[in-house]
FIMAR-335569 format. One record per residue (C-alpha): x, y, z. Coordinates in steps of 0.2 Angstrom, whole numbers, plus 2048, in hexadecimal, padded with zeros to 3 digits. Example, Ala and Ser with C-alpha at 12.3 -4.5 7.8 and 13.67 -1.06 7.14 Angstrom:
83E7EA827;8447FB824;
end
This chain:
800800800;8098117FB;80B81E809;7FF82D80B;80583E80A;7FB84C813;7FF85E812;7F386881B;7F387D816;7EF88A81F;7E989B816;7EC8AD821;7ED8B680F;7E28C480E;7DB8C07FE;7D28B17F7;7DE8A77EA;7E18937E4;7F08897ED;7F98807E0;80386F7E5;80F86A7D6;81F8617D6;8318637CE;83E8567CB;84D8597D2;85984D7C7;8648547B8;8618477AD;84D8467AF;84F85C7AB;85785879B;845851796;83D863798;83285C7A3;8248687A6;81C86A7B9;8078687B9;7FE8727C6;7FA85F7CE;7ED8647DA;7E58747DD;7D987B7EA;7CF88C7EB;7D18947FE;7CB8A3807;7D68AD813;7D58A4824;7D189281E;7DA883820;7DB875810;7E386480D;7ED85B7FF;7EF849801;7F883D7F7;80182D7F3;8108267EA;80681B7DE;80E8207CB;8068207BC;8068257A9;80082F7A1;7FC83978F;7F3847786;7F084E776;7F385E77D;7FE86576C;80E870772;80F871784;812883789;80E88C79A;7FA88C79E;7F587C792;7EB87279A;7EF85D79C;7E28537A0;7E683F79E;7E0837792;7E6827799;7ED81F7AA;7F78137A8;7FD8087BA;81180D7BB;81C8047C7;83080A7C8;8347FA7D2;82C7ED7C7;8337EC7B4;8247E77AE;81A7F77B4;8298017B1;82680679D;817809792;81680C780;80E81A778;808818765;7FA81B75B;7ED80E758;7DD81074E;7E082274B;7E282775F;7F082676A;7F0819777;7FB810785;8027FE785;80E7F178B;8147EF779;8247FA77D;8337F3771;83A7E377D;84D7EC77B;8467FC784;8477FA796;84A80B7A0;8558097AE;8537FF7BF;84780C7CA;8428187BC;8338187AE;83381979F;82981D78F;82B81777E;82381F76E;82081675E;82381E74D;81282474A;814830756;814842751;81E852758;81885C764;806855764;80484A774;80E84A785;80F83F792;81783C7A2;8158347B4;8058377BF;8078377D3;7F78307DD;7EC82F7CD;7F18437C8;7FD8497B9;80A8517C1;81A8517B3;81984F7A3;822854791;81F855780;824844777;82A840764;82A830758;83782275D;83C82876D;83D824781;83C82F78E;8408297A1;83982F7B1;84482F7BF;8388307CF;84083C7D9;8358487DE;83485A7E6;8248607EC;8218757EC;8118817EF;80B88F7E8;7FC89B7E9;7F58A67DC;7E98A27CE;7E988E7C7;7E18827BD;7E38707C3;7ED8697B3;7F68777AE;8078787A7;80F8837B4;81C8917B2;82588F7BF;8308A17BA;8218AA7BB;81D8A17CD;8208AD7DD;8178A57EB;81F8987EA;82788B7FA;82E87B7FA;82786B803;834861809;82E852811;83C84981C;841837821;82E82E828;82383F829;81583E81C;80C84C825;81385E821;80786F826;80B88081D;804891821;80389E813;8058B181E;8008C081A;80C8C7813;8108B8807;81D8AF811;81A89E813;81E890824;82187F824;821872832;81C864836;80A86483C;7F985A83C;7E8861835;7E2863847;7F086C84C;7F187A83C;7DB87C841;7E3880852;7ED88B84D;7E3893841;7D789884E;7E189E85B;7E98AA84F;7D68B084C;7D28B285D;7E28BE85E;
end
């Protein structure tokens, strides 16, 4: 059974606005693929509220049709397809195109194996330029993706980094993460899966570790203050 993650948020901003959870990958080898970061889940929250996000480490892939993925295009898979970096079996998919449509499967060529811990995905030679992307979804939710080409394979090394941001988002969007300013990294150390952050008024952020009963008592001592 994968671990569940919880972060638990708590909003003293002074204006109304969408908390953005997305993740980065951190290794230089999995950057060279231009991966893009998807606003993976998103939540609309009024000053003085408190929210969760909860997750697991169950992977999958996934693809859409989306065309040229720049900042603000929205993906929303078109399949899920069960992903597993420490069973080779589960490890790759194939991509191609199959009646006219796009579509998944274990037909990947047998010499195409991505390396031990890692997935990969394989495209057949139908497969146009800057037409469909896929990626990796975490907990059932596209979180990185790319644009693909004909003949080639793309690896996903599952080393994540969790970050959040407030401001304006659409759940599924391809983020610019330039253009990002309230913006803080989750780290989640050795055995917590329970992280609490607080969004101040001034747009600074705080991070420890916390329960959901202890952020709502925090929350309202601050109110009665």
């Amino acid at each position: 059974m994968a671990t569940k993650y919880s972060l638990s948020v708590t909003s003293k901003a002074i204006q109304p606005g969408v908390f953005c959870v997305y993740t980065t990958c951190p290794d230089p080898k999995v950057v060279q693929l231009n991966l893009q970061s998807l606003a993976w889940f998103t939540k609309a929250a009024n000053p003085k509220t408190i929210l969760t996000f909860e997750w697991d480490l169950d992977y999958s892939f996934v693809w859409c049709q989306t065309g040229k993925l720049n900042p603000g295009v929205r993906f929303r898979a078109s399949q899920d397809f069960p992903a597993n970096p420490q069973k080779p079996a589960l490890s790759k998919v194939f991509l191609d195109v199959a009646n006219g449509a796009y579509q998944f499967t274990e037909n990947a060529p047998a010499d195409k194996q991505p390396p031990a811990g890692t997935l990969g995905i394989y495209t057949g030679g139908n497969i146009p330029s800057y037409d469909v992307s896929a990626g990796i979804a975490l907990g059932g939710s596209p979180a990185l993706v790319t644009s693909v080409g004909p003949n080639l394979g793309y690896t996903f090394i599952p080393k994540i980094k969790y970050w959040i941001a407030f401001g304006s988002f659409v759940e599924g969007e391809v983020l610019d993460l330039n253009a990002m300013t309230v913006v803080q990294e989750i780290d989640f150390p050795t055995n917590v899966y329970d992280i609490g952050v607080t969004l101040n008024e001034d747009n600074t952020w705080t991070v420890g570790k916390t329960s959901l009963l202890r952020a709502q008592n925090d929350l309202i001592r601050s109110q009665i203050k």
